[in-house]
N, C-alpha and C positions, 0 to 999 in steps of 0.2 A: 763486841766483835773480837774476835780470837787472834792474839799475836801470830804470827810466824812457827815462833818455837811450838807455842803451846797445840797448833793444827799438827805440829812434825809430831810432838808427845804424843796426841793424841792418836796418830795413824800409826806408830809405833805401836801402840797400848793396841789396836783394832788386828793388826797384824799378827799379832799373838796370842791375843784372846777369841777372836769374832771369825766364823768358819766363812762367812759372807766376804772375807777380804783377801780370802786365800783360793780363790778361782783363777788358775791360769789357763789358756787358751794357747795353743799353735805353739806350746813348749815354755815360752820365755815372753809372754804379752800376760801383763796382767789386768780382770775383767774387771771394772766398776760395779759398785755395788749400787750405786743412787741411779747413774744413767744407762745401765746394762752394755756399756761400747767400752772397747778395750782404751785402758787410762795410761798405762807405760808399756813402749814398746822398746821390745830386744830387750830385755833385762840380763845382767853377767853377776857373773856370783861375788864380786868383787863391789856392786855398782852399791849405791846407797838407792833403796827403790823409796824410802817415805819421800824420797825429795823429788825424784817421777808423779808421785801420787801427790804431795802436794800440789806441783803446777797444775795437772789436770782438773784438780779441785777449782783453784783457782782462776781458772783460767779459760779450761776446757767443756768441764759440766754445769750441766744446764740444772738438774735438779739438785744438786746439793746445796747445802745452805746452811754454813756451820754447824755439820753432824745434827743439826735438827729433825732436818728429814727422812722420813720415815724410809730404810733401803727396801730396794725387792726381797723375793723370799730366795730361800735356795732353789726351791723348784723354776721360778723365773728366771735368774740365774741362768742352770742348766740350762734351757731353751735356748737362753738368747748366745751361750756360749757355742750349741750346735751349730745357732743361725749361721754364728762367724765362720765357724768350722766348715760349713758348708759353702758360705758364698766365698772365700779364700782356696776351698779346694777346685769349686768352679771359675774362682781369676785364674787359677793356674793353669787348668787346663782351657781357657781360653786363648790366653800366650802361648801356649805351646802344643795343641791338640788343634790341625785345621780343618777337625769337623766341626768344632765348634764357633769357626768363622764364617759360614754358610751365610749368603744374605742374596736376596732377589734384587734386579733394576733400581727396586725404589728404598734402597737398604732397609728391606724387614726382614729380620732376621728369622733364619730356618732353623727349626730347632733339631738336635740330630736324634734324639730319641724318636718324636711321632712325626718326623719330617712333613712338619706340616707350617706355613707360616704363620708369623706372631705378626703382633702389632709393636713388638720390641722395635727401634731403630738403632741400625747399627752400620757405623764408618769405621771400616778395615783401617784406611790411613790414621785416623785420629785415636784408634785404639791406646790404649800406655798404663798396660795394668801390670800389678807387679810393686811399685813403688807407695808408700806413705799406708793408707788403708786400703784394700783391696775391697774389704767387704761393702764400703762407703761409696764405691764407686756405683752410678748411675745405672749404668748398661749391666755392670754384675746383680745387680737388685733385680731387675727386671727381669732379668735371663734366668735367677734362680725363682722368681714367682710365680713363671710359666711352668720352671720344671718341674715344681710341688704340685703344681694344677695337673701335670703331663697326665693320663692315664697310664701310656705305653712305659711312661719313668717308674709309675707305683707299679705297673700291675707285676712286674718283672723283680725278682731275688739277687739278678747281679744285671743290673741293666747296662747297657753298653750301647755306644751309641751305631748309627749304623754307618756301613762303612761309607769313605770317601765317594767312591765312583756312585756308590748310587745316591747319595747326597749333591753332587754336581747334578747328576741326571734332574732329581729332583725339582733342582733350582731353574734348569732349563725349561722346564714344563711349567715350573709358577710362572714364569717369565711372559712364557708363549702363552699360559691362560691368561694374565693381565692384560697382555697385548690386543689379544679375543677378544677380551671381556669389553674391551672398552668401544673398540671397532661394533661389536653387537651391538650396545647400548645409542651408539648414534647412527648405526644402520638401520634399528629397529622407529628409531625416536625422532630422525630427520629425512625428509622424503627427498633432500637435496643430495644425499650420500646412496639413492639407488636408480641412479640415472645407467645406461647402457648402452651401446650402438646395436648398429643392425648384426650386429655379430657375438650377441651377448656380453660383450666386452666389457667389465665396469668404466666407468668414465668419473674420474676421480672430480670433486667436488672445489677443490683449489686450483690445481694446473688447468684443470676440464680436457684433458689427453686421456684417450682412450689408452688405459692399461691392457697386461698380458692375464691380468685376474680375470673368469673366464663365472660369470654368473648362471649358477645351475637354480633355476628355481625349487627343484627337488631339496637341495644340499639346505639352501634357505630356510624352508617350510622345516626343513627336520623332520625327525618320526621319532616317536615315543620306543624305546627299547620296550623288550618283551614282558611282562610283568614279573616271571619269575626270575629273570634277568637284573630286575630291579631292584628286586628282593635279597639276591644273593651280592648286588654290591652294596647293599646296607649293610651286610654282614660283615664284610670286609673294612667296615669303618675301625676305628679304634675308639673303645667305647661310644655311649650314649653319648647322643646331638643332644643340647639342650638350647635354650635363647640366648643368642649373645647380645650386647650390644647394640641399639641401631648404629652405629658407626660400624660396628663390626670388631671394635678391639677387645680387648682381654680387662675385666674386671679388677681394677686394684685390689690387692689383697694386704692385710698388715701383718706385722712380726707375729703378732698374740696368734693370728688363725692358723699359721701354717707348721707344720707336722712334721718332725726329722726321722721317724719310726725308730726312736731310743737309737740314735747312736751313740757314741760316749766320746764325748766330746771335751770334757771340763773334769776338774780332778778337785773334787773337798779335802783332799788331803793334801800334809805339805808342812816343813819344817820353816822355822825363820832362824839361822845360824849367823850369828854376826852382820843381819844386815841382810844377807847374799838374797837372791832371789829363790822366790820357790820353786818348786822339781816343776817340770812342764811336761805333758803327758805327751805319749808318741802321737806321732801326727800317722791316722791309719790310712793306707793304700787304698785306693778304689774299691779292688775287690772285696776288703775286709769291712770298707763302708756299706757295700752293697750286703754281705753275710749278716753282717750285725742286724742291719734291716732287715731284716729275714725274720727276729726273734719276735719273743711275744710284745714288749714291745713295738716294733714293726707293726704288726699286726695290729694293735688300737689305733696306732697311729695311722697304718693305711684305712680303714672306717674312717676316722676322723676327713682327713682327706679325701675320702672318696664321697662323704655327704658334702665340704666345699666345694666338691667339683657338682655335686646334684644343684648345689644351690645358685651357685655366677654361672655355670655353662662350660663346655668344653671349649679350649681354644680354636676361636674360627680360622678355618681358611680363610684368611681374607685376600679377595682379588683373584681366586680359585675360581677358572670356569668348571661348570660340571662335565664330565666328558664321559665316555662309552668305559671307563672305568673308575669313577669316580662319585660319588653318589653325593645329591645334591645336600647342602650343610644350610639353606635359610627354614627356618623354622616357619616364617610369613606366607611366604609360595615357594613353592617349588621351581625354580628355574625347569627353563625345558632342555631336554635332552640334545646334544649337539652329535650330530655325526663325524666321521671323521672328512668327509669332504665337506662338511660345514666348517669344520676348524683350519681346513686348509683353504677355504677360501678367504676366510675372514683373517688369519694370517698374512696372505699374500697380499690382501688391502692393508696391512699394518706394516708390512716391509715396504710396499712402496709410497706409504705418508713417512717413512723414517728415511727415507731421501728427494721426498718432495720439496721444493724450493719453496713452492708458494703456499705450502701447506706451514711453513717457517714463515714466511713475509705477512698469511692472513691470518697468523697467529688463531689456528684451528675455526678459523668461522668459514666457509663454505661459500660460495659466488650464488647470486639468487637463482632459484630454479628458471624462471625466464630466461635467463641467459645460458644456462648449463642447457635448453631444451632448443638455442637457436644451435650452441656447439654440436650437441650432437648430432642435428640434423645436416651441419657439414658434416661432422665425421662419418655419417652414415651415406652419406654421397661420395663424399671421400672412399669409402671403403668399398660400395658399391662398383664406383669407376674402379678402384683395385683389384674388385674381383674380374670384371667385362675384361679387365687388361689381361690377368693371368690365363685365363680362359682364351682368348683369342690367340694370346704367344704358344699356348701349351696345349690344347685340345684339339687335333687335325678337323671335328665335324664344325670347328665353331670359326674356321679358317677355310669355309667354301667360298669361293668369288668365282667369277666367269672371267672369258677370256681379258674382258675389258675391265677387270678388277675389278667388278662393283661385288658387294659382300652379299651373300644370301645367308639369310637367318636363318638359323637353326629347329628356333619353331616356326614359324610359317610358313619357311620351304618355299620363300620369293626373294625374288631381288631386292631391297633395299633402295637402292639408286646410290647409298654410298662408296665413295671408292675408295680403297685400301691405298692408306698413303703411300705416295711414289717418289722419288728424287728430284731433286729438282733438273738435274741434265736426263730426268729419264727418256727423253726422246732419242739421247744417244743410244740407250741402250737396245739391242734388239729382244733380249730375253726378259719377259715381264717379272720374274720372279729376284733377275737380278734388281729390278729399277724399284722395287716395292722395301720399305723403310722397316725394319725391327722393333716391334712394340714395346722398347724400350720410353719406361717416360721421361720429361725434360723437354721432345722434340717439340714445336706448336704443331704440328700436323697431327701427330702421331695423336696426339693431348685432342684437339678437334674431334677427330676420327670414333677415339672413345666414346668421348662425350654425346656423338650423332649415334653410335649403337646404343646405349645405353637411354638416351632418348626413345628410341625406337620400339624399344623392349617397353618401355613405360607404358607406349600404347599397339602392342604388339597381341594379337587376339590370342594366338598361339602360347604365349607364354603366360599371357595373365589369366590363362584360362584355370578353372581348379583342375588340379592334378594332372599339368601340363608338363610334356615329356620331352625330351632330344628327340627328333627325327633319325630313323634310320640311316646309317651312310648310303644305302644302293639307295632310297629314296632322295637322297640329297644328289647325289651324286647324277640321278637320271636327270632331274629339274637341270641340273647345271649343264649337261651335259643339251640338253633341248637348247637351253638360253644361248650357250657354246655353240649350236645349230644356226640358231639364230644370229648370232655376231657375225656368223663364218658368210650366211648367206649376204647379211647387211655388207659387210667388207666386200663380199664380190661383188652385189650390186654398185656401192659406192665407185670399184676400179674400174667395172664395164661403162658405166656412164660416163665417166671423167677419159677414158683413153679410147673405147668403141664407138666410131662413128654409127651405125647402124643407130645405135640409142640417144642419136641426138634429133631424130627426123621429126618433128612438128607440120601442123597444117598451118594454117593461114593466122589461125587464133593463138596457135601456141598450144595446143594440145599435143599430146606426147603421142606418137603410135610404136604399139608394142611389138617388137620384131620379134618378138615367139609368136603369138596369137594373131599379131599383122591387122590389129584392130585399134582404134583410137581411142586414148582413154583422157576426156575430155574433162576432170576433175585433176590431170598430171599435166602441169605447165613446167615446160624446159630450160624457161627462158633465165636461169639463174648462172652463177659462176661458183666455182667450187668454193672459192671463199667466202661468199655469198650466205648467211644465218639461214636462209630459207632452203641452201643447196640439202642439209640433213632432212628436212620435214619433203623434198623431194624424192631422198634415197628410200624412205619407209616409206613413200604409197607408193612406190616401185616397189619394194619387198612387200608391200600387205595384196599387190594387183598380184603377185605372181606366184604366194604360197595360199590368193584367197577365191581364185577366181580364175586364172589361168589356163585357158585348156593348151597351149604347145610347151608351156614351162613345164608339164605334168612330173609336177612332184620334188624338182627338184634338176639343175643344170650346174654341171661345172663349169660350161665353153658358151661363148656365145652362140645364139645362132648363126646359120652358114645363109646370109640374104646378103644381097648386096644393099646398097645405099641406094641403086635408081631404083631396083626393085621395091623398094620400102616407099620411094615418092611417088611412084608411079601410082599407089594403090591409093596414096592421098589426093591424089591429081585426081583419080577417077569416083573419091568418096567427094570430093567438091560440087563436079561434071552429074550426077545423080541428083534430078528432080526432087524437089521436096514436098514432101507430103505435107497439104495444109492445115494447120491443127483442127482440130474438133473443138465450137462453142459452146462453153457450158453457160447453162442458163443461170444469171446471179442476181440473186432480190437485189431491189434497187435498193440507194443509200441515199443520204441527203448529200447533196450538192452544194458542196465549197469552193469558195470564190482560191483562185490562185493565191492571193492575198492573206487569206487564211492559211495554207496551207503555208508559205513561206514562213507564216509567226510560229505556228506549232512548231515548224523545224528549229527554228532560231533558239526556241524555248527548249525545248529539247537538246540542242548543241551545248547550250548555256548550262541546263541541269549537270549535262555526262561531264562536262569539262570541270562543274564543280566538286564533285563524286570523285573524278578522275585524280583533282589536285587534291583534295583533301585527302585521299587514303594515300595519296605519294609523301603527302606531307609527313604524316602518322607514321606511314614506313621509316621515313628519312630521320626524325627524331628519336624512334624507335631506335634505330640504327645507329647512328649518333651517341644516344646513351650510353649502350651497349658497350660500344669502341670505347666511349670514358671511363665506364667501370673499368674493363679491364686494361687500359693505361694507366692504373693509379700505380702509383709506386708501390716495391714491396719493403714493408719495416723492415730494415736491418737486423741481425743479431750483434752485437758488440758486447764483448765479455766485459760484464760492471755495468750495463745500462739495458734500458729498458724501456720500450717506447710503446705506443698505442695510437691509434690515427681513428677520427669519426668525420667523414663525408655522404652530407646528406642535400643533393641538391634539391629545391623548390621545385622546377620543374624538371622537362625528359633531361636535360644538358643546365650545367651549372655553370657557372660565372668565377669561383672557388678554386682556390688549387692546393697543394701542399707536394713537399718533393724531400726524399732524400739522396742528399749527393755526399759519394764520396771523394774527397779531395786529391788525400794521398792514403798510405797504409796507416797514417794514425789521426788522421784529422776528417771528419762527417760535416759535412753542413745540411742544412736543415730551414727549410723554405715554405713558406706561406703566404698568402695573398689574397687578393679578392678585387676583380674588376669593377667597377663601375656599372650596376645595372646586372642583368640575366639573362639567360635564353641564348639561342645561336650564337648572336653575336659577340656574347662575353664568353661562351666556350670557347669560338676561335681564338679570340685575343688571350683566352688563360693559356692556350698552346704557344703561343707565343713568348710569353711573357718565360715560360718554363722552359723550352728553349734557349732563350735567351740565358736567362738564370746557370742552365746546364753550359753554357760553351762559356762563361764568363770566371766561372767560379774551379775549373780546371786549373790544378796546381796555385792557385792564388789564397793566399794565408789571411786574406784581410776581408771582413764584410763590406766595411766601407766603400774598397775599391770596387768589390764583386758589384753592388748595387750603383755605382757611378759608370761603370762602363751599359752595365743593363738601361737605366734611363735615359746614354747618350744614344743608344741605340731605337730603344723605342718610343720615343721622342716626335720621330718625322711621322709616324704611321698612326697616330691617336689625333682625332679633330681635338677641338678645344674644351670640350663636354665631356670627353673622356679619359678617366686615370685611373691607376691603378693603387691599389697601401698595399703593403709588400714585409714580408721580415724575415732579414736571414742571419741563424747564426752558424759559426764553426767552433764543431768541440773537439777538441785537441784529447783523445784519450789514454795521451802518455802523460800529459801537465795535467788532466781533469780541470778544462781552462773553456771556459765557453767567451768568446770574443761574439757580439749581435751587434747591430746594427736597424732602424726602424724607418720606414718610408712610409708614415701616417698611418702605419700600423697602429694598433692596440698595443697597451703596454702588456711587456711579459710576466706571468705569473712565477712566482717563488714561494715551495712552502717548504720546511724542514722543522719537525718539532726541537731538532736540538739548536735553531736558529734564534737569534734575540730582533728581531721580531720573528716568530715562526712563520706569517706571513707576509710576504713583500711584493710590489709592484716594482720592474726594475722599468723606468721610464727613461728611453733617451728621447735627443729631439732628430728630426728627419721630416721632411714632405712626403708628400704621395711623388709614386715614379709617373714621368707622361707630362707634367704639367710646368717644367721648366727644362730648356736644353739640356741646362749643366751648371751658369756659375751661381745661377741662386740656391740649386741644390745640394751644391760642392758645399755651400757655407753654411745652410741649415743640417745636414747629416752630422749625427754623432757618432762613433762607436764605441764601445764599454765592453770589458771584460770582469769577468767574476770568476773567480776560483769554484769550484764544484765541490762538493762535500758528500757522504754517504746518509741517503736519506733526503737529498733533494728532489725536488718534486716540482718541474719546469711546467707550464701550461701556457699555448699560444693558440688565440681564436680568431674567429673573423666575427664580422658586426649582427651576424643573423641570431648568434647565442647571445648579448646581450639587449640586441632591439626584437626578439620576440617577443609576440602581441599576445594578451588574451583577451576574453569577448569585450571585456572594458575598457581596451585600449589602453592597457598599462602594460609597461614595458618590463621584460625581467629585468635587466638591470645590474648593475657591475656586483651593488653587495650581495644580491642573491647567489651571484657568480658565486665570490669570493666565498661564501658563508658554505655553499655544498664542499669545495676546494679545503677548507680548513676540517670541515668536517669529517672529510674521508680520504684527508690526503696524507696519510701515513698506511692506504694501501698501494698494491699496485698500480701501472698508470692507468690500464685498461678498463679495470676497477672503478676508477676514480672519473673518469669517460661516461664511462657508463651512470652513475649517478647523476652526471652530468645533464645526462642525455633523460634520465628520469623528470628530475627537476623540473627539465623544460615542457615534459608531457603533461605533468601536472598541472604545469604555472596554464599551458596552454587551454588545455581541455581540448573541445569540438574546433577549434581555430585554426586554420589551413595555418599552412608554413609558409610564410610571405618572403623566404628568404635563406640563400642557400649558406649551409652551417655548415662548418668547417673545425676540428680541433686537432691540436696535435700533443701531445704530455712525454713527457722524457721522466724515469726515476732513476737516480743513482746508487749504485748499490756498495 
């Protein structure tokens, strides 16, 4: 092994006799001859270089091995001297040239010669070239690899890169085809991502809100541009497509393949004077790098280049959608051709997942079609009633009603029977149009009123008919103008009966006689009182005898007639005083002959059938009814900025037993209540109105569960027999502390999941009775309350007893772990989410098996 001195001797002795050690580079860097990378940098003419060149020896290279080893040749040398020459002129103008900083969203670098992107990565902030080796740096490797590959780099004698603005432009376009690209691929590839309402709307796949992205089936489908069209944007590529990559990146390349087309780079010549360093050749300008390139060198070397680009491929676009000028780069198939209202549609789905919330929370997975196909069927309701609304406020033919406000539809050109909501002092009013309410929504009438047109229209012959039209205004206008006839006539009949004696004259039976025609019309009894339900079914066969059968009404009367009162009885006195003619016997086959006895039983049986007929459809009605009224009593989930709630109510039968409520306390505190009576059907409906009630007057301004629920059982207490009680859970969340204080009345204990929690999942159990089953002091003593701190990512669950005692056909119960086990499962999505799975579980667990029991959930997430 070689001393010290004798390596210095020896690099001395190479120095001055061996042309291999007198390569410098960038002026004052001198090149190795064993590892081809520059060995002493900055050299001064004063400096001692053998002692540079020894450390590097030593120290730094990898192939040397006491001047044993074989060095490269001089022509290797030169190359790898250009290499450096090249990737040093390219550090510099990376520093300081910011076309050469171009990079897309997902920092791939754009190259500015064929502005097209690479698979280089590159971070602006962490850049720091400039310093130690330039050429050894990572991103300068890569960036000069691409540009030997570039064709737009070779094909060009002084290439230059292009300028700024259209290199931003550029970068904005990759951007927006990435964003495309990817939107396509799961629009194309997920049937969950092309749901829509009734208004073409897309209806996004995580929020499930109907967007402003407005779905053109055209735009979708696409069309193929013109062939010759397509032809002439192949020409406009920059060189020959070849294969790239299945990934799509750029082929590594190594020092030996790639081609500087003879620049001069390295200098063989060169003095050694005292030590000093050798002469170090000018460092050439761009332009003169690009001229030199030009030369016959150049020239082999661009061949040389131009078959390594025949042989890896040209550098892909990668993440490039193809677009109406851009011609397609996969060698495998051909992407198809995008219009530009396909790229603007499929944009605008991509601008509004980049401020989707829940596009963020379902960390890109998509809610199942089942559920995305019950949303839009509200939103399509939802949007329907929006249109009936606009329409009714804003279209005069869709705004026809008659005197007495009832609505006539626009296709059928009839009355309705609905009547256009009125005020509630509209009796005060005498002007109907004052007393009639603005279809503005919010109001409950106004909301009704909609909802019975719009019903109407569902089975409206006229509209659902194909290629069903608006009516004419003079046609609308005539119908209403009749109808208006008819009110006008109804109204006078109603005032002549009620104030004209004359129209009160009856005979013996109660039969009405008509003081126009002065004849008795024995199907019209008088004997009613204005206030009287039967007084209106009076007024119409007064108006149906006098516009249908009338001869002294003829046609029509403003004034009563001019009769007196005796003259009107005198003519019933003398229709009494008149013989009656004796009927005429029709001859009837005989029948068989039933005992009285008989016929009493038929009757009874009969009375008995209708009364059960009778009470059974009152029944049906009344639960019906019932129902109804509880759906829409349920409370509405809150918004609370940082929380997140979800509610599922499914009673057993018409009317549940189940309740759930949110209440707000104050401006920063929510309580949040659940229950479940004893038993089902009518009677545990009314008692859950109670009970929720109760809940609502108790828990106003009061900070404490405890107390909320001790004043609630002293109260309902007196009005439960001894068979019946209530479990109950209320808690308060304080969403200025994020402080949830509950409290439990034989409730279910509360569910807790948060992945960042040690245990992630928890049951928070306190102790508490059922409310109803003691006054007060045995319940004061068993209630607990507990508070917990709230965290981001918490994930509350509060059920009633139907979700863990549902049966299937075996009589097994689902069960708390089942519960827990979906809960853990899928409780780092939303709460609704996570409900819903919920609610899967139990269809499955169930199968064919009625629901024996009314289900209740409620889920809180923190955000």
């Amino acid at each position: 092994m070689l001393s010290e001195k004798e390596i210095l001797r020896r690099i001395i002795g190479e120095l001055a006799d061996n042309p291999l050690f007198k390569i410098i580079v960038l002026r004052n860097n001198w090149l190795c001859p064993y590892c081809g990378r520059i060995g002493a940098r900055d050299l001064a003419m004063t400096e001692e270089i053998e002692q540079k060149i020894a450390w590097h020896f030593l120290n730094e290279c990898e192939r040397w091995d006491q001047f044993e080893t074989e060095a490269y040749t001089h022509e290797q040398l030169n190359r790898r001297a250009k290499l450096i020459v090249f990737k040093n002129r390219f550090a510099r103008w990376i520093t300081e040239d910011a076309r050469f900083r171009f990079a897309d969203s997902e920092r791939r670098w754009i190259c500015p010669y064929c502005a097209r992107l690479t698979s280089v990565k590159f971070d602006p902030g962490s850049l720091d070239i400039g310093e130690g080796a330039p050429e050894d740096d990572p991103f300068v490797n890569r960036v000069c690899r691409h540009v030997l590959e570039c064709s737009s780099f070779a094909r060009s004698k002084e290439p230059e890169p292009r300028p700024e603005a259209e290199l931003a432009k550029r970068r904005t376009e990759l951007d927006r085809a990435r964003r495309i690209r990817r939107v396509l691929q799961r629009f194309e590839r997920e049937a969950e991502w092309r749901f829509s309402d009734a208004e073409k709307r897309w209806v996004c796949p995580f929020c499930a809100m109907a967007t402003g992205v407005v779905l053109d089936a055209r735009a979708i489908a696409g069309e193929e541009p013109p062939r010759g069209k397509r032809r002439r944007d192949r020409r406009r590529t920059d060189g020959p497509r070849e294969r790239p990559r299945a990934d799509g990146s750029i082929p590594p390349t190594s020092d030996a393949d790639l081609d500087f087309g003879g620049m001069t780079a390295a200098s063989d010549d060169g003095s050694r004077e005292g030590h000093a360093a050798l002469a170090a050749l000018s460092r050439p300008s761009r332009g003169a790098t690009a001229r030199r390139g030009g030369g016959a060198g150049a020239s082999g070397g661009r061949r040389k280049g131009e078959s390594a680009t025949r042989r890896r491929g040209e550098a892909r676009k990668t993440g490039d959608l193809p677009t109406a000028t851009d011609a397609p780069s996969s060698a495998n198939a051909e992407p198809r051709f995008l219009t530009p209202a396909a790229e603007r549609l499929f944009l605008g789905i991509a601008k509004h997942l980049e401020g989707c919330k829940a596009y963020a929370i379902l960390e890109g997975r998509p809610r199942p079609a089942n559920v995305l196909r019950q949303k839009v069927a509200v939103l399509n309701r939802e949007s329907k009633l929006g249109r009936v609304r606009r329409k009714l406020a804003r279209h005069p033919i869709w705004q026809g009603r008659d005197a007495d406000g009832e609505w006539f539809c626009p296709y059928c050109v009839t009355s309705t029977g609905l009547d256009w909501p009125q005020r509630v002092d509209s009796d005060e009013v005498t002007d109907i149009a004052d007393a009639e309410l603005p279809l503005s929504p919010g109001d409950e009438r106004v909301d009704r009123f909609v909802v019975s047109v719009l019903e109407h229209l569902s089975s409206c012959g006229g509209y659902n008919r194909t290629g069903s039209k608006l009516t004419g205004r003079a046609q609308l206008e005539a119908r209403i103008g009749e109808a208006n006839a008819r009110i006008e006539r109804r109204r006078r009949v109603r005032r002549w009966i009620g104030s004209e004696a004359t129209f009160g004259v009856t005979d013996e039976f109660g039969s009405w006689l008509c003081p126009f025609c002065r004849r008795l019309q024995k199907q019209i009894h008088m004997g009613t009182t204005r206030e009287s339900a039967v007084f209106d079914k009076v007024v119409e066969q007064v108006r149906g005898h006098f516009e249908d059968g009338c001869a002294g009404w003829r046609g029509g009367r403003d004034r009563p007639p001019e009769v007196s009162v005796e003259e009107l009885q005198a003519i019933v006195a003398a229709s009494a005083d008149r013989p009656k003619q004796p009927a005429k016997r029709l001859e009837q086959p005989p029948r068989p002959v039933a005992t009285e006895e008989d016929w009493l039983k038929i009757q009874r049986e009969l009375a008995e059938i209708r009364q059960e007929v009778e009470a059974q459809h009152a029944r049906e009605r009344s639960l019906e009814e019932a129902r109804s009224k509880q759906l829409r009593l349920l409370p509405r989930i809150p918004e609370i900025e940082g929380y997140e709630f979800g509610c599922v109510y499914r009673p057993c039968e018409q009317v549940g037993g189940d309740f759930y409520d949110f209440l707000q306390v104050d401006e920063r505190k929510w309580g949040i209540a659940i229950g479940d009576i004893a038993g089902h059907g009518i009677e545990a409906a009314l008692l859950m109105g109670l009970v929720k009630k109760l809940l609502q007057v108790h828990a106003r301004e009061r900070e404490s569960a405890f107390e909320t629920l001790l004043l609630t059982n002293a109260d309902l207490y007196p009005d439960l027999d001894e068979k019946t009680f209530v479990t109950g859970f209320y808690g308060l969340i304080d969403t200025e502390r994020n402080v949830l204080r509950f409290a439990r009345a034989g409730h279910n204990a509360l569910i807790l999941f948060n992945e960042g929690r040690t245990p992630k999942l928890q049951e928070l159990d306190s102790k508490g009775m059922a409310l109803g089953m003691d006054p007060g002091p045995i319940f004061q003593q068993t209630i607990e309350e507990c508070e917990i701190e709230l965290l981001p990512g918490d994930l509350l669950i509060q059920y009633t007893d139907g979700v863990n005692e549902a049966m299937n056909a075996a009589r097994e119960e689902f069960g708390l772990e089942r519960l827990l086990a979906t809960v853990e499962r899928y409780g780092m999505h939303e709460a609704e989410y996570v409900l819903y799975k919920i609610e899967r579980a139990l269809e499955e667990f169930q199968g064919e098996c009625d629901q024996e029991d009314d289900i209740t959930m409620i889920a809180a997430k923190v955000h």
